[in-house]
C-alpha positions in Angstrom: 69.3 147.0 131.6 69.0 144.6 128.5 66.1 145.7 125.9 65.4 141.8 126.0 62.3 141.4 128.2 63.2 139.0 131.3 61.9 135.5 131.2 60.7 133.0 134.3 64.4 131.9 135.4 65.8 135.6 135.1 62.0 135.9 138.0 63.7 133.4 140.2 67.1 134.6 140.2 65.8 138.1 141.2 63.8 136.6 143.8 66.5 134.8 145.5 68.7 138.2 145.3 66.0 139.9 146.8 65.8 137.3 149.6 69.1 136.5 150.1 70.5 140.5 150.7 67.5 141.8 152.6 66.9 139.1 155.2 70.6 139.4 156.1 69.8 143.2 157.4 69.6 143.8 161.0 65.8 145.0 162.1 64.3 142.7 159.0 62.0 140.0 161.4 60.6 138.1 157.6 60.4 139.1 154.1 57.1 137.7 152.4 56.7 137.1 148.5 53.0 137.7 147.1 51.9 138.0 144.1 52.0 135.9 141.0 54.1 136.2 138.0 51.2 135.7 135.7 53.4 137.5 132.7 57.1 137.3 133.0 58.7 140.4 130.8 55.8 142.7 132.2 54.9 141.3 135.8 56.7 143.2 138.4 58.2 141.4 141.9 56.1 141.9 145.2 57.5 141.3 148.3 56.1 142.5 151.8 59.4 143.5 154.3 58.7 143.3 158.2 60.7 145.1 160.4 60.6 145.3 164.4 62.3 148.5 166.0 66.0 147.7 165.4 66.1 148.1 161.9 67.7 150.7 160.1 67.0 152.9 156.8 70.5 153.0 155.4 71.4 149.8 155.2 68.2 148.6 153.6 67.7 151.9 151.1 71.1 150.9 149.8 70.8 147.1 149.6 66.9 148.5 147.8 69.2 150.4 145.2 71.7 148.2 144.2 68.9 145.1 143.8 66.6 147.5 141.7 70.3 148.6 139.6 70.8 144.7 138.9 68.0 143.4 138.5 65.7 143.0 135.0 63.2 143.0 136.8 60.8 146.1 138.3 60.7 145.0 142.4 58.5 146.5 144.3 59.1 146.0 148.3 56.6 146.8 151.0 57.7 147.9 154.4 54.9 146.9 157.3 56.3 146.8 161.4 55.4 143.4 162.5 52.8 145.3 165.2 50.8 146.1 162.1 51.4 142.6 160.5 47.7 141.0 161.6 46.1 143.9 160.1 47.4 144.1 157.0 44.0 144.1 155.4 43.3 147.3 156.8 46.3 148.4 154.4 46.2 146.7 151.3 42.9 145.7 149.8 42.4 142.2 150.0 45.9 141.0 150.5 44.9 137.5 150.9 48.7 137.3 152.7 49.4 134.1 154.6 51.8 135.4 157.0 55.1 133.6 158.2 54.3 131.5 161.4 56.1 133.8 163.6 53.9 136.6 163.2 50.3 135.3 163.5 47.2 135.5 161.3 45.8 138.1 159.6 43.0 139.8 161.0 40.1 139.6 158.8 37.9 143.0 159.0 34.0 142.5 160.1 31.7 141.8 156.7 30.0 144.8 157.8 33.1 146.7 157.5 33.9 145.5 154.0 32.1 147.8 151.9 33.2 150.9 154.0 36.8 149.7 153.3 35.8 149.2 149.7 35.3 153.1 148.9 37.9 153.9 150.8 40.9 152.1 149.0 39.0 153.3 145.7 39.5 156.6 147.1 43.4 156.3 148.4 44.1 154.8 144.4 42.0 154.9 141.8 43.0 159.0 141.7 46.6 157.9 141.7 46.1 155.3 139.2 44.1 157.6 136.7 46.7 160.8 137.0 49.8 157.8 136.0 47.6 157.3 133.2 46.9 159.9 131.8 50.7 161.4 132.6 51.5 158.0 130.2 48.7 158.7 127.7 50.1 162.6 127.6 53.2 161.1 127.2 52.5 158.1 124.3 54.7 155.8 127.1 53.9 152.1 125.8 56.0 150.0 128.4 55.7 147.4 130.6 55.1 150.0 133.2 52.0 151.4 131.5 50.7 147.8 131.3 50.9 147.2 134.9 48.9 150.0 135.7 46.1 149.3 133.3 46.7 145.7 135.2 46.6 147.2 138.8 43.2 148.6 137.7 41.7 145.2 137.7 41.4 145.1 141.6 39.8 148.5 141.9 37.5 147.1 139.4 36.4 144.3 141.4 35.7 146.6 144.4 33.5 149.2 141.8 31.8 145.9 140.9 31.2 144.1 144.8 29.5 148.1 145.3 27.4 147.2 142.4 28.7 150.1 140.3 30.0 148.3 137.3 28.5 145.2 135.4 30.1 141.8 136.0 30.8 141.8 132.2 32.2 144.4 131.3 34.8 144.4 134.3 35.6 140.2 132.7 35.9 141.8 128.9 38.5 144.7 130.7 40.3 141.7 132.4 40.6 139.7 129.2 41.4 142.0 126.8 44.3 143.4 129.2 45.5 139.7 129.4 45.4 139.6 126.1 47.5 143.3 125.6 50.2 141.7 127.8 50.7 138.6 126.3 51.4 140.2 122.8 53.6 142.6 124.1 55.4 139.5 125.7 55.0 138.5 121.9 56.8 141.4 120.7 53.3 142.7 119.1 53.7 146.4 120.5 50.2 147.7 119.3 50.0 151.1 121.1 47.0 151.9 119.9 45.3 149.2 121.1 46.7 150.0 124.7 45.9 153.8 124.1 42.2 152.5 123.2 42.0 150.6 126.2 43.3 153.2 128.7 40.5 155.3 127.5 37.8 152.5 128.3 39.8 152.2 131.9 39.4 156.0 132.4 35.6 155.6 131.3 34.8 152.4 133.4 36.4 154.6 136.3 34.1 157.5 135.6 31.1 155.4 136.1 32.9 152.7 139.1 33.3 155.9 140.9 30.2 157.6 140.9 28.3 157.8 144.6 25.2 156.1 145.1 22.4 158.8 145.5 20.8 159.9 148.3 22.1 161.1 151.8 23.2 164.1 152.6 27.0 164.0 152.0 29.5 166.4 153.2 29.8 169.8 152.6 33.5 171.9 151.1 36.2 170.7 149.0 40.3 170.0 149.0 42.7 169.4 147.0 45.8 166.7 147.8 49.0 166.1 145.4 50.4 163.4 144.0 52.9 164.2 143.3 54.8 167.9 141.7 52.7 167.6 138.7 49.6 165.6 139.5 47.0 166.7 141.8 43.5 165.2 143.1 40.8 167.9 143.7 37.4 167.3 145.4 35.3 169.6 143.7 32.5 171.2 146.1 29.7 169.8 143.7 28.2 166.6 145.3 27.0 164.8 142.3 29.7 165.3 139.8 31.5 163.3 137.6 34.8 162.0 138.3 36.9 164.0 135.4 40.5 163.5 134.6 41.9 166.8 133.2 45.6 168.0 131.6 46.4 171.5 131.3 46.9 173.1 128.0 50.6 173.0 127.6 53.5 172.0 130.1 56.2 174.0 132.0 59.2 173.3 129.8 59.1 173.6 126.5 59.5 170.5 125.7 59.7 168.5 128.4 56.1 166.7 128.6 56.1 165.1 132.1 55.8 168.6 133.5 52.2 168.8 132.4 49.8 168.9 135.2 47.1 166.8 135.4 44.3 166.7 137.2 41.5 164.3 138.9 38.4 165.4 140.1 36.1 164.0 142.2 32.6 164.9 143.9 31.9 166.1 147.3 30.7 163.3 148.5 33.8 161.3 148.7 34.4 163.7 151.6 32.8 161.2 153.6 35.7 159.0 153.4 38.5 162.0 152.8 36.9 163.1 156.5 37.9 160.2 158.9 41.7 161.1 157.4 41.2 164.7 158.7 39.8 163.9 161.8 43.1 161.8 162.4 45.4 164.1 164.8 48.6 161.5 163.5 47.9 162.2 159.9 47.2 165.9 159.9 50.9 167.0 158.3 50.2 164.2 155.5 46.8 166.5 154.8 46.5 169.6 152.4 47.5 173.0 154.8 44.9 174.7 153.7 42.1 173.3 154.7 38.1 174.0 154.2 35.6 173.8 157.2 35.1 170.1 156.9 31.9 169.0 158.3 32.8 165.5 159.8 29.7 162.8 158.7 27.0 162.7 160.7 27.4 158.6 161.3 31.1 158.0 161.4 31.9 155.0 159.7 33.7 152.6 162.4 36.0 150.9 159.3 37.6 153.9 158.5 38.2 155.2 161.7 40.1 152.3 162.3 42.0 152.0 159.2 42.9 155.9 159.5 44.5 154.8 163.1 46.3 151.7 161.5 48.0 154.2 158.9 48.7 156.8 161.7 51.0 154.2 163.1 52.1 153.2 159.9 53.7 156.6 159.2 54.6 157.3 163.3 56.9 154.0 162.6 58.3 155.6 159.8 59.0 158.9 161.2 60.9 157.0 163.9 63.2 154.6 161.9 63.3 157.4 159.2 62.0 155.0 156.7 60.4 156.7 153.5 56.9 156.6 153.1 55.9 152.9 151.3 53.5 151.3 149.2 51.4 150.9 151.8 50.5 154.0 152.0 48.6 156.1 148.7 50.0 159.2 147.6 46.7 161.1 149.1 48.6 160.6 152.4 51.9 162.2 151.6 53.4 165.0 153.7 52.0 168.0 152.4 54.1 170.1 150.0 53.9 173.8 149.8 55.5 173.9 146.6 53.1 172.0 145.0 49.9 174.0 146.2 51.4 176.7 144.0 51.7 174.9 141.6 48.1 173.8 141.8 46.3 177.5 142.1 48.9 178.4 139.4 47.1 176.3 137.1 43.6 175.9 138.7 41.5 178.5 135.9 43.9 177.2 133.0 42.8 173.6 132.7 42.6 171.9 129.3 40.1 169.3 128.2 39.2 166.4 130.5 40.9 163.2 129.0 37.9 160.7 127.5 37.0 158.1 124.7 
């Protein structure tokens, strides 16, 4: 790939390669383009892939390589079966998708609903988007991949604020001044400090978008779910804590940084939404092994029951057409990993200081 950041025209010719090769594989019923290209040289592609039951996995993992080999551009593909395709809110926040004709509407979740959905996709990303974060920060990686995760944080941003967690201005001065990062970049301005300064204000607007409205009882115990090898969420068993991103104090190989682990903790009560997961019979091998006594909430919250069926026959499709799990589905979800719980208790009394301003 050409160190020369891709312009609008080198956009369109990706797209139409992207359009072109995979609607021409068998299985693949529409491929939907969302998304805007609001900074071409940073913006990635999105593109939304549905499949019915004769597709298969070779075919479209290889035509997914070479495009992602060729291209200049970072493409990110979503793979949804068309009997999940109306309720596709239920698995991306917001999508605001208009879908092809052929496959209907999609179904808009009760107002009531919204807010339970709300803490839940902060709870299946934010972790995820904090530990890539930090793993960068660790890591002094100023790219256009850095830049779209502090850009991704924008959305989980608006949900902390429609929960009335974070102030309406401070989450339009985090939007701006990203903007602003990106566009220079674009520029060839590539002032890592100034996107070092304002990944710490991400992490601390996180802190504070994340804390749990007092009151109510919560839910009692504590798990831990990975990430990935090296990056691990952990709900403490304290109800009231803060959300804490933490590294440990040196990493495997000697020199070799991404192998430090790293850490996010969150309170007990996010339990309450980590629970309607683990009452899911579909997802259990996506869940931590070792589990604690999980005391289910008292008042189940209908929204997440449904959505935790919706991603049960997300990954039951996958299993079947051996598909690898997508972007649909958060990291939290992944088949569990036995290696990686070692890993975890190896470093669980060594960790270093949480990252901060």
């Amino acid at each position: 790939m050409s160190s020369k950041l891709p312009g609008p025209q080198d956009y369109e010719a990706a797209a139409e390669r992207v359009i072109r090769a995979l609607t021409a594989l068998p299985g693949v019923v529409a491929l939907h383009r969302f998304g805007e290209v609001a900074c071409p040289g940073v913006s990635d592609l999105d593109f939304c892939l549905f499949y019915d039951k004769s597709i298969e996995s070779r075919p479209l993992y290889a035509a997914l390589r070479r495009l992602r080999r060729a291209s200049p551009v970072a493409l990110d593909c979503m793979l949804v079966p068309v009997e999940l395709a109306s309720r596709l809110d239920y698995l991306v926040s917001g999508s605001g998708m208009a879908l092809p004709p052929a496959l209907g509407t999609v179904e808009s979740p009760p107002p009531s609903w919204r807010r339970q959905l709300h803490r839940s996709f902060l709870f299946l990303w934010v972790p995820v988007k904090l530990a890539a974060l930090a793993r960068a920060l660790v890591m002094q990686h100023y790219s256009p991949a850095f830049l779209r995760v502090l850009y991704s944080l924008r959305y989980s941003f608006s949900l902390m604020r429609s929960l009335g967690s974070l102030d309406l201005a401070e989450m339009r001065a985090f939007e701006r001044d990203i903007r602003v990062l990106r566009t220079a970049y674009v520029a060839g301005e590539r002032d890592a400090m100034r996107g070092r300064e304002l990944a710490y204000r991400a992490l601390s607007l996180a802190q504070r978008g994340m804390r749990w409205p007092r009151g109510g009882a919560g839910v009692a115990g504590g798990c831990h779910f990975a990430v990935d090898w090296m990056s691990f969420v952990c709900i403490t068993p304290e109800p009231d804590a803060p959300l804490q991103v933490r590294v440990g104090p040196r990493p495997l190989g000697a020199v070799r940084k991404e192998l430090l682990p790293v850490v996010v903790q969150l309170p007990s009560r996010w339990l309450e939404v980590a629970a309607h997961f683990f009452g899911t019979a579909a997802l259990a091998p996506y869940l931590p092994a070792v589990r604690p006594a999980v005391q289910a909430p008292a008042l189940p919250w209908p929204a997440l029951q449904h959505q935790a069926e919706v991603f049960s026959t997300l990954h039951a499709s996958f299993r079947r057409h051996g598909l690898r799990r997508g972007s649909p589905i958060s990291p939290l979800l992944r088949r569990y990993d036995q290696g990686s719980a070692e890993v975890l208790y190896r470093w669980s009394r060594f960790w270093g200081a949480g990252l901060g301003p």
